[in-house]
C-alpha positions as CSV (number, residue, x, y, z in Angstrom):
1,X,-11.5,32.1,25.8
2,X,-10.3,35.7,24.8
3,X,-6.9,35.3,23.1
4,X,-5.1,38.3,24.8
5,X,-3.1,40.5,21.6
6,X,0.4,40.2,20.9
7,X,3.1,43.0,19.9
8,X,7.0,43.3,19.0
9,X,9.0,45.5,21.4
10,X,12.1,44.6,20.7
11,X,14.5,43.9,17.4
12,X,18.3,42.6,17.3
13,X,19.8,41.3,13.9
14,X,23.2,39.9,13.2
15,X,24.0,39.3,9.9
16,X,26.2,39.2,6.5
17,X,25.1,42.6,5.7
18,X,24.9,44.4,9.2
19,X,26.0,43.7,12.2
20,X,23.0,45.2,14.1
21,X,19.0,46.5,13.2
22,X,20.2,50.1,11.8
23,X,23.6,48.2,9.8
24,X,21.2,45.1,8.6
25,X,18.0,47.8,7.1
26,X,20.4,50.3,6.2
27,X,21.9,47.5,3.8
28,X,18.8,46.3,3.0
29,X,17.1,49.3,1.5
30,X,20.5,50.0,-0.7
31,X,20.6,46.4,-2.3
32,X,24.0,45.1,-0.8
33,X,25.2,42.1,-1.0
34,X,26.4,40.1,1.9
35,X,28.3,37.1,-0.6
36,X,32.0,37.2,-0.6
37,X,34.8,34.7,-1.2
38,X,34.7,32.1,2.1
39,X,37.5,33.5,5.2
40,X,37.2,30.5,7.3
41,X,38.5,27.4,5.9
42,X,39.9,27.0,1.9
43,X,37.1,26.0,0.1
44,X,39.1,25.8,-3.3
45,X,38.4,22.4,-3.9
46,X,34.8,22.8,-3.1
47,X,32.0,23.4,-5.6
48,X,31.1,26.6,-4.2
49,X,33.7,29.0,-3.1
50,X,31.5,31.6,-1.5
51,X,29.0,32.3,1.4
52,X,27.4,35.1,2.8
53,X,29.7,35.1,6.2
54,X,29.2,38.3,9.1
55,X,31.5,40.8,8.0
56,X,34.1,42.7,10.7
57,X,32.6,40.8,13.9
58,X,34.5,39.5,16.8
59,X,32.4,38.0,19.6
60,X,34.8,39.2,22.2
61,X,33.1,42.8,21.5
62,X,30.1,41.1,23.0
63,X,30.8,37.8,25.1
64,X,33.7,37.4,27.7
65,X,36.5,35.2,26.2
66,X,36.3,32.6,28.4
67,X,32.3,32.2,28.5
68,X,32.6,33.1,24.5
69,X,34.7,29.9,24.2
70,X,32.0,27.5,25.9
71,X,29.5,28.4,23.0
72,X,29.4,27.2,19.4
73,X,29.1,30.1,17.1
74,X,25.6,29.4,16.5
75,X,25.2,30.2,20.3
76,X,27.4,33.2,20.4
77,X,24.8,35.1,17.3
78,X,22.0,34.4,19.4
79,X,23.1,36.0,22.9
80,X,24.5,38.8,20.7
81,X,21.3,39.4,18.6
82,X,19.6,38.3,22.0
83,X,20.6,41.3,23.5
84,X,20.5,44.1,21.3
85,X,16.7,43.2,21.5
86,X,16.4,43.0,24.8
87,X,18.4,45.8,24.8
88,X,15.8,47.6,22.7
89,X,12.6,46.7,24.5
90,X,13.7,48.9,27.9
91,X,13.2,46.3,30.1
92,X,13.2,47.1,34.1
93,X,15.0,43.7,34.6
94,X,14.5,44.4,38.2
95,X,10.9,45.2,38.1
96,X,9.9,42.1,35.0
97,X,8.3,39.4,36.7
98,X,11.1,36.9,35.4
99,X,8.7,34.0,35.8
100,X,6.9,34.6,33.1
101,X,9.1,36.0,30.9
102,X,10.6,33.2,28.3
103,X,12.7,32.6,25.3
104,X,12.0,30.2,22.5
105,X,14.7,30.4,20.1
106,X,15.5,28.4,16.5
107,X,18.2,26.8,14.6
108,X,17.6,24.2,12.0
109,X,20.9,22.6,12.3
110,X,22.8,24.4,15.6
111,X,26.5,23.5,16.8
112,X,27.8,21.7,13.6
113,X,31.0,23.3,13.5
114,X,31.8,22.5,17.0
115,X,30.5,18.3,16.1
116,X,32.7,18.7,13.1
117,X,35.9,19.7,15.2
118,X,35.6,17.2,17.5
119,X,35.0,14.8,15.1
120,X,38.2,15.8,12.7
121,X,40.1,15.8,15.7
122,X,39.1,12.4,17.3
123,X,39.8,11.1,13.5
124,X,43.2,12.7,13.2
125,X,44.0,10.8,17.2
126,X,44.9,7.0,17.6
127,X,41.7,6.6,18.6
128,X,41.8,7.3,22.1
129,X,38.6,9.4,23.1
130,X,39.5,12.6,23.7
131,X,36.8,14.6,23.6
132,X,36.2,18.3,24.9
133,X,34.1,18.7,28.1
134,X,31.9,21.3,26.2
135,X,31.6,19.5,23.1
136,X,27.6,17.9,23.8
137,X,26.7,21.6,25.6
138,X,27.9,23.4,22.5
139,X,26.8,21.4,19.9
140,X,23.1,21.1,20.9
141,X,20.3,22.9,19.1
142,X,18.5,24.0,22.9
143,X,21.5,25.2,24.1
144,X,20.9,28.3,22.6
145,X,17.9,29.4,24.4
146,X,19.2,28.1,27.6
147,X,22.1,30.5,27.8
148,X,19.9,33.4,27.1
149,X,17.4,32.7,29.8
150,X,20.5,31.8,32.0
151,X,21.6,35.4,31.1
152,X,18.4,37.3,32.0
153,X,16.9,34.7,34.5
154,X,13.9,34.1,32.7
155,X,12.2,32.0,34.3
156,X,9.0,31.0,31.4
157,X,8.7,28.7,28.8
158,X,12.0,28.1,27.4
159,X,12.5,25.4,23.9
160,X,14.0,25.0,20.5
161,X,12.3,24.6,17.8
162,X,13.8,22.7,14.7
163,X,12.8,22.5,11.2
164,X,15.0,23.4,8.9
165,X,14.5,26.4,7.6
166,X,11.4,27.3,9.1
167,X,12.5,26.9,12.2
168,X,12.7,30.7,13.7
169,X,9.4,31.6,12.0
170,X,8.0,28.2,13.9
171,X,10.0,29.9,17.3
172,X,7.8,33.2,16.6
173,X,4.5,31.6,16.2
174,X,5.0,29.0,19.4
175,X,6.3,32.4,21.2
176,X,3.0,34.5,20.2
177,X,0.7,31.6,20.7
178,X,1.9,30.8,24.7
179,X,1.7,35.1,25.2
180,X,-2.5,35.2,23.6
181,X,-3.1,31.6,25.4
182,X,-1.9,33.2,28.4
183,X,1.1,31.5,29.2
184,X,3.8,34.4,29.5
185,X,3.8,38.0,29.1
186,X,7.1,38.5,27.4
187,X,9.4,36.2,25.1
188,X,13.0,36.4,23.6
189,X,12.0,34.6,20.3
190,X,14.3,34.1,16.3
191,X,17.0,32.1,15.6
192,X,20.7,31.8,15.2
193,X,22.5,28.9,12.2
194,X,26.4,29.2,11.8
195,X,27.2,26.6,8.7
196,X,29.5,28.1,7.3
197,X,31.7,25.3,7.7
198,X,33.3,22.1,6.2
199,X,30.4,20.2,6.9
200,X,27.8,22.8,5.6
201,X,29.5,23.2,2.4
202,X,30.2,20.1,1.6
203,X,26.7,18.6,2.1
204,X,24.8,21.2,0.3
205,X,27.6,21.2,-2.6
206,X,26.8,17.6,-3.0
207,X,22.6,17.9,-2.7
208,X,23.7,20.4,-5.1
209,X,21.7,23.0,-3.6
210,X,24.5,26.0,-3.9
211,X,25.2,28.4,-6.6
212,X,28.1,27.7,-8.3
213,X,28.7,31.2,-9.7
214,X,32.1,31.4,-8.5
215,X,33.0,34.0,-10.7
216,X,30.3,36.6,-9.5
217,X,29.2,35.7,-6.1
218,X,27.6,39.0,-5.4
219,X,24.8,38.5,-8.0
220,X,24.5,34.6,-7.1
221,X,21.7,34.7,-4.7
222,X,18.8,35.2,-8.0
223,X,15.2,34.7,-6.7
224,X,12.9,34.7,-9.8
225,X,15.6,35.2,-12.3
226,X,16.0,32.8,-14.9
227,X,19.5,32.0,-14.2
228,X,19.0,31.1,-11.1
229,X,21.1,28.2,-10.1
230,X,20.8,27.6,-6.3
231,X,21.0,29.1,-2.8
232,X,23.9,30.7,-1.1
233,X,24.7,29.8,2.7
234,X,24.3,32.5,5.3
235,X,24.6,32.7,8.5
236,X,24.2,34.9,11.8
237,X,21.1,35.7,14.2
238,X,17.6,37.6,14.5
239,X,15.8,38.1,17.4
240,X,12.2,39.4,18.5
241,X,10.8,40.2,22.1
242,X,6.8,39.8,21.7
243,X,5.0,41.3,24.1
244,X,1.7,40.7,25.3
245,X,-0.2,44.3,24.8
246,X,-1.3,45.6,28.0
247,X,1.5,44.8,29.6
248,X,3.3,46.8,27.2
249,X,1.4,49.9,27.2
250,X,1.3,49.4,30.6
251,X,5.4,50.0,31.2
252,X,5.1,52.4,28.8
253,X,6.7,50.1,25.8
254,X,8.0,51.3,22.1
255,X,5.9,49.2,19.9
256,X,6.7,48.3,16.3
257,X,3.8,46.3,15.7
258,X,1.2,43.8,16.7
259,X,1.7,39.5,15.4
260,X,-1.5,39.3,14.0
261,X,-1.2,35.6,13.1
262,X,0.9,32.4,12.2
263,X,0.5,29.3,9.6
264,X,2.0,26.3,9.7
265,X,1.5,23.1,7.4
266,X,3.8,20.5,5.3
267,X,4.1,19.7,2.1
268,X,4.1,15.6,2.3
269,X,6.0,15.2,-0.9
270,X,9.6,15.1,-1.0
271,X,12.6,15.1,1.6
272,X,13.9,18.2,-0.2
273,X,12.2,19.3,-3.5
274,X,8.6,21.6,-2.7
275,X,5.5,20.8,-3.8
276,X,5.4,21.4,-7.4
277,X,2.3,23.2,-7.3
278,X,3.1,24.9,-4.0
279,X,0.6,23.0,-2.5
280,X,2.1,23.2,1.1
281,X,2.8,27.5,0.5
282,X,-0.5,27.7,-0.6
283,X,-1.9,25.9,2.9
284,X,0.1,27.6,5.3
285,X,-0.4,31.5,3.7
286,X,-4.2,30.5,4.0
287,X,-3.8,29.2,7.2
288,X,-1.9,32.3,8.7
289,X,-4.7,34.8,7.5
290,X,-7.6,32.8,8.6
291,X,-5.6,32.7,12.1
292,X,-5.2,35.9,11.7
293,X,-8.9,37.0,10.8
294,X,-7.7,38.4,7.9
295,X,-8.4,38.0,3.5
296,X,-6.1,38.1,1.3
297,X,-7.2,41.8,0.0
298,X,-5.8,43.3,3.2
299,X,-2.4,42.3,2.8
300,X,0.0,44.6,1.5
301,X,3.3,42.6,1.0
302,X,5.0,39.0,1.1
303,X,8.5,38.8,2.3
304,X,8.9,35.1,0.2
305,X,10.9,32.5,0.8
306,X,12.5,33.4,-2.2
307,X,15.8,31.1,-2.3
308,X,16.9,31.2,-5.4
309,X,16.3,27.2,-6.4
310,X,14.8,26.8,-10.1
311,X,11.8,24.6,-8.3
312,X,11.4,26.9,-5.1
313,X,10.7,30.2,-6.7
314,X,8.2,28.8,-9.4
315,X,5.9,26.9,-6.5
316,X,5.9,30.0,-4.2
317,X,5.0,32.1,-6.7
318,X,2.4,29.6,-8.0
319,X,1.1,29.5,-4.5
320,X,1.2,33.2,-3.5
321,X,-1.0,33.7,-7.2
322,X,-3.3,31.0,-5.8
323,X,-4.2,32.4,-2.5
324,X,-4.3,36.4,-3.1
325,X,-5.5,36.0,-6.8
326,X,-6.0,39.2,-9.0
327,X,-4.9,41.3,-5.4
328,X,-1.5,39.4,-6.2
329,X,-0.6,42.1,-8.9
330,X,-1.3,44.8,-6.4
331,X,1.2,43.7,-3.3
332,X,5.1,44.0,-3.4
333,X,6.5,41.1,-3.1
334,X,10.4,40.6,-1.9
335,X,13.3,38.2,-1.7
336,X,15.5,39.4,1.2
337,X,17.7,36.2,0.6
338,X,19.2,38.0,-2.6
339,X,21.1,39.7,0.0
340,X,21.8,38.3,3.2
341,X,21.9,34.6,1.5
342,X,20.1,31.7,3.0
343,X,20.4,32.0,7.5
344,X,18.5,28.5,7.2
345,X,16.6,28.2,10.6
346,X,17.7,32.1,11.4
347,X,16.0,33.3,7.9
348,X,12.7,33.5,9.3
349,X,13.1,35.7,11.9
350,X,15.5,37.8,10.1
351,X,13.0,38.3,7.3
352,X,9.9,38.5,9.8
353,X,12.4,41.7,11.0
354,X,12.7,42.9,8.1
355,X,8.9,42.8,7.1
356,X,8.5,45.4,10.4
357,X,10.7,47.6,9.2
358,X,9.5,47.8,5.9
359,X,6.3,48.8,8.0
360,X,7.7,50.8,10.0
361,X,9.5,53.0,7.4
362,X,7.2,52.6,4.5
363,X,9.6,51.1,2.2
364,X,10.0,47.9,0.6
365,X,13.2,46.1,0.7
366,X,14.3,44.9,-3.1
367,X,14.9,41.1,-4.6
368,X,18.2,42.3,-6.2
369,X,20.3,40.5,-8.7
370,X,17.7,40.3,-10.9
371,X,18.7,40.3,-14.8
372,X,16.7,38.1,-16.7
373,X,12.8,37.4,-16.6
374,X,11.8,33.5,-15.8
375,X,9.5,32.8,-18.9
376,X,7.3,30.1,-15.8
377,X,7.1,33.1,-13.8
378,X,4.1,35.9,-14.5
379,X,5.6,38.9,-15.2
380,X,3.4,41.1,-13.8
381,X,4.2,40.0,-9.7
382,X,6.1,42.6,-8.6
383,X,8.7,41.5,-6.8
384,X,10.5,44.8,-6.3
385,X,13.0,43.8,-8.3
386,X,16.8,45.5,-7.8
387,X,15.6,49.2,-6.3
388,X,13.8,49.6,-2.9
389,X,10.4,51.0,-3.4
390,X,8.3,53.0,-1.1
391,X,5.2,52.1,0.0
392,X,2.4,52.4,3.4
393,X,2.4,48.6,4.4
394,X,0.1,47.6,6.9
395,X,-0.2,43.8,6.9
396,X,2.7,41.9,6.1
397,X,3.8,38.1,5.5
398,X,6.8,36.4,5.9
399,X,7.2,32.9,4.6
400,X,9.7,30.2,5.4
401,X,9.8,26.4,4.1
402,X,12.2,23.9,5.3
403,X,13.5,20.4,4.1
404,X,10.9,17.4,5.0
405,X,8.4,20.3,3.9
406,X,7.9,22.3,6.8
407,X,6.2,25.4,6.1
408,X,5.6,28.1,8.3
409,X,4.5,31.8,7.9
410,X,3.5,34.9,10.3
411,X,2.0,38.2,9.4
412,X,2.4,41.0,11.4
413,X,0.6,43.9,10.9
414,X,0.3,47.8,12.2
415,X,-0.7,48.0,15.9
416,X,-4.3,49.2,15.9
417,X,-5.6,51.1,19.0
């Protein structure tokens, strides 16, 4: 069987540095910072006072009140980011042949503010069950992927995909693998997390997964420095439309670039912590390229995980020296988390967007907040550390690894005629 070839037509980004594709790269080149003291609830007595939360966005802009108030937040990102890409791609909705047109969309944790409402307020009752009619509809992780196809009446395959924080870049790959197999021609593929809340907080203060840095939350998000002392939460939406090829060219389709491949694997070690060794990175990186038919010498750049945890950092790096070996020294390597924080199940596709731009524009995002070298960490990666830097990039990885060790990465790489 001929697997038919797979490109991107379409980008939409919502997130705590840009409220749409030109906001979030514009941000992205110049190093800003998306952590700020939390706005939606008094997290005082909290460990962690901060959070990278969308800045200046009201979803009434984009969403009719009334429909706006059916969704979870969660929800609401993705039909925004949704349709910016949709948007973007140029569709003739009229003409698209809507049956095999789909959407696969992530979230590794979905409508957790909207469970933890109803729960406070059931608790604060006399027990009586008074729930709201929505409450099941907003708060489940598929719901988000049904509303956009109810939207655009597509017609195609149309799932969620949950693991963690892998969970968009698992969305992408499922996406590109039913367009080559055949499947579908076009799918609205990322992922949308909104945990910012209560809930979120409080359960990764007490897994004490957070940053603390309460005094200096802009420079809290630290992948590969030495001070490093945990994530910080993000939140909002990215979203792809992948494309299969001819029937892109064939409408007469913008292209950014073709998916050239996905990996996937798990660790099989720990609920939360990675393998030390980056056993589990190491797999899935050299799973992706051999999908991708692909060595490590062609690749030009790795948009890492990059979280900013004292164990998660070391094993990707370990893992990313393993695979690539001497070549490692030669790529640009990138944390985009030092910015936007940690989108959980949204990060992949957020960082899979901006690994095309960096293609597209021939520059390299930077890892910012970097002050102090890790002595575990070898010196001479580059990991474009606190300035953008320019650079042709043909072939580029994202990686994303989620708790209960679910890896997954996808390269995408210049479209070749």
């Amino acid at each position: 069987m001929v697997l038919k070839r797979v490109v991107v037509t379409g980008l939409g980004a919502l997130t705590p540095i840009g409220n749409n594709i030109q906001e979030y790269w514009n941000a992205l080149i110049n190093g800003v910072s998306g952590a700020a003291p939390i706005t939606y609830f008094d997290a005082s007595k909290f460990r962690t006072h901060f959070a990278c939360e969308l800045k200046n966005f009201n979803v009434e802009d984009f969403l009719d009140r009334k429909e706006a108030r059916k969704m979870d937040r969660y929800a609401q990102y993705a039909m925004v980011s949704s349709e910016e890409a949709v948007l973007d791609a140029g569709f003739n909705l009229e003409k698209l042949d809507k049956d095999r047109a789909g959407v696969i969309w992530g979230s590794g944790i979905g409508g957790l503010e909207t469970f933890q409402i109803e729960m406070l307020n059931f608790a604060a009752g006399d027990g009586t069950p008074k729930f709201n009619p929505f409450f099941i509809p907003k708060m489940i992780s598929d719901i988000a992927c049904g509303h956009i196809s109810i939207k655009y009446g597509f017609r195609g395959p149309n799932f969620a995909t949950v693991s963690a924080c892998a969970s968009s870049t698992n969305a992408i790959i499922d996406a590109f693998n039913y367009i080559r197999l055949g499947h579908a021609d076009v799918m609205v593929t990322g992922g949308s997390e909104a945990a910012v809340t209560i809930a979120g907080m409080g359960g990764f203060n007490a897994m004490h997964a957070l940053s603390t840095r309460n005094d200096d939350p802009k420079t809290a998000s630290r992948p590969m420095d030495k001070d490093r002392d945990g994530f910080v939460l993000g939140e909002g939406a990215g979203a792809l439309i992948l494309e299969e090829y001819e029937h892109a060219v064939a409408r007469g389709a913008k292209i950014y670039c073709e998916i050239g491949g996905g990996g996937m694997s798990a660790d099989a070690h720990h609920i939360t912590a990675p393998h030390p060794e980056g056993l589990g990175a190491k797999n899935v990186m050299l799973n992706c390229l051999r999908d991708a038919g692909l060595k490590p010498t062609d690749v030009d750049g790795v948009n890492m995980h990059g979280t900013s945890t004292p164990l998660g950092d070391l094993a990707e790096s370990k893992a990313i020296q393993h695979v690539f070996g001497e070549h490692a020294y030669t790529m640009n390597l990138n944390s985009t988390k030092s910015m936007t924080g940690h989108l959980l199940g949204a990060a992949g596709a957020v960082e899979t967007i901006s690994a095309i731009l960096s293609m597209k524009h021939g520059i390299v995002p930077p890892t910012i907040n970097h002050f102090t070298d890790d002595e575990n960490i070898d010196p001479k990666l580059n990991f474009t550390f606190n300035v953008a830097q320019k650079r042709d990039m043909n072939v580029v990885m994202s990686n994303t690894f989620g708790f209960g060790g679910h890896n997954a990465c996808v390269l995408v790489k210049k479209l070749e005629l």
